[in-house]
C-alpha positions as CSV (number, residue, x, y, z in Angstrom):
1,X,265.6,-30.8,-94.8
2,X,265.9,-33.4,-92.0
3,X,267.2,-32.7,-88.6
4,X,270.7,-33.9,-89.2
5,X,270.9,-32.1,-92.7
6,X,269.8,-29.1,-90.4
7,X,272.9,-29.7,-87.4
8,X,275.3,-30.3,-89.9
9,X,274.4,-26.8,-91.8
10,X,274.3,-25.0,-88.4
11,X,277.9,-25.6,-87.2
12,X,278.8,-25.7,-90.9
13,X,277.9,-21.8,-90.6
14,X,278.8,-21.5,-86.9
15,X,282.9,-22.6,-87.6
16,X,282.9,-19.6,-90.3
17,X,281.9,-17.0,-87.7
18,X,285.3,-15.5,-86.3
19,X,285.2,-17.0,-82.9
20,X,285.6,-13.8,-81.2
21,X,282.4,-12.8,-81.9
22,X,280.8,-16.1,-81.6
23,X,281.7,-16.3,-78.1
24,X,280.1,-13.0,-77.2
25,X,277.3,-12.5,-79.7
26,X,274.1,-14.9,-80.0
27,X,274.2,-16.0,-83.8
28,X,270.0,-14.9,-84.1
29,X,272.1,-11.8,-83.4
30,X,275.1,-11.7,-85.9
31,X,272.4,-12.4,-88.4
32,X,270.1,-9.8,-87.5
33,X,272.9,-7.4,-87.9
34,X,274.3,-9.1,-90.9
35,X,270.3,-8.4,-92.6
36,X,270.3,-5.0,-91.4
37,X,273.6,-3.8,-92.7
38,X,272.6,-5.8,-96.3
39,X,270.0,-4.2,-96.4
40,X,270.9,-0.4,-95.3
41,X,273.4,-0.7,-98.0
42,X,271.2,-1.9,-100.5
43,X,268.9,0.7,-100.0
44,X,271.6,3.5,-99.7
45,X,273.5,2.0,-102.9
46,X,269.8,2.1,-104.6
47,X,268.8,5.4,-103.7
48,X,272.2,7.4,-104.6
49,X,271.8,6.6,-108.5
50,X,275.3,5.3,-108.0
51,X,277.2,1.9,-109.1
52,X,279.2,0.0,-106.5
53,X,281.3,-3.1,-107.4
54,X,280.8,-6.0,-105.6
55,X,284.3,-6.4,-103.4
56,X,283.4,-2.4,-102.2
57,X,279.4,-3.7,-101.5
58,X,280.3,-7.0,-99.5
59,X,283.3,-4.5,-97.6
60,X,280.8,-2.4,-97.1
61,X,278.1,-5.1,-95.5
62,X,280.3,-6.8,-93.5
63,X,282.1,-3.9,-91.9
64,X,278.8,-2.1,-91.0
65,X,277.7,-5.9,-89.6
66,X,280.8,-5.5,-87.7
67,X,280.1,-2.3,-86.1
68,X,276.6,-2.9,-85.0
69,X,277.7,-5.7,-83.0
70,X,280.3,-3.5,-81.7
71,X,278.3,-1.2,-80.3
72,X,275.9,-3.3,-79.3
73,X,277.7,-6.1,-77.4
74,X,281.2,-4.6,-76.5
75,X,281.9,-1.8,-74.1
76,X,285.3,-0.1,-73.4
77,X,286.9,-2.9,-72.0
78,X,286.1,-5.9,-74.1
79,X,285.6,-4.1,-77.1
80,X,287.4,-5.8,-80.6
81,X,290.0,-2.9,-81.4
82,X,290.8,-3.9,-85.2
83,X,293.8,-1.7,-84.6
84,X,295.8,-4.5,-87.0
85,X,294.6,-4.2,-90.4
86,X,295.8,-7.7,-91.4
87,X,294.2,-9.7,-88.5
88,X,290.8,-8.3,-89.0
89,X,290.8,-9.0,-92.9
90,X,291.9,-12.8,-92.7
91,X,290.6,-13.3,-89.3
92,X,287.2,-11.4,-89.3
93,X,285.6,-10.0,-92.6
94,X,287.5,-12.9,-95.1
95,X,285.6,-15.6,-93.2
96,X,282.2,-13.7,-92.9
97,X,282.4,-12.8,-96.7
98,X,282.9,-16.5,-97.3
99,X,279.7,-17.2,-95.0
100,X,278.1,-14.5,-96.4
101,X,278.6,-14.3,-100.3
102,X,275.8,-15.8,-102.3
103,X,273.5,-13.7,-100.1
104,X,275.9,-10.0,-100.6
105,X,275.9,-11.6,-104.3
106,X,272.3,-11.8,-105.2
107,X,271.7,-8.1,-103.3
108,X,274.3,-6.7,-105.2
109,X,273.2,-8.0,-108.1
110,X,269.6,-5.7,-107.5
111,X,271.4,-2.6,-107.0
112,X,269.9,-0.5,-110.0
């Protein structure tokens, strides 16, 4: 992959990071916490002898991704209060399940 091809796929994934937490939150970060809440699930979801469909697994990811950048980049008073259902599905988890899927895919898809 060339430099450009590189840029491009960069903001490509940048613009489908809700900008709220783009603004706050170093993207080596959101990843870290997007890998760590894929793979605590995974592991949890493996190790309960239990079946999990797909929309509950990716929910599950994305809102645990969600609260360790809560806690670790928000205080009291800038915290994200999701207090309106509606605004954090379309505006937070839809687009970081779009950013996110084929990766949430192929770990669901090892869940025994």
């Amino acid at each position: 992959m060339n430099l450009k091809e590189s840029i491009i796929r960069i903001l490509k994934e940048e613009t489908q990071i809700p900008s709220i937490i783009r603004r706050r939150v170093p993207i080596k970060d959101i990843e870290k916490a997007f890998k760590f809440s894929l793979d605590d699930n995974f592991r949890w979801f493996s190790n309960h002898d239990t079946t999990i469909e797909f929309e509950a697994f990716a929910k599950n990811v994305i809102d645990g991704m969600i609260t360790l950048i809560e806690q670790e980049y928000f205080n009291d008073d800038s915290r994200i209060y999701f207090d309106d259902d509606n605004f954090y599905f379309e505006q937070i988890r839809k687009p970081l399940l779009k950013l996110y899927y084929d990766r949430i895919k192929t770990k669901h898809n090892k869940i025994k």
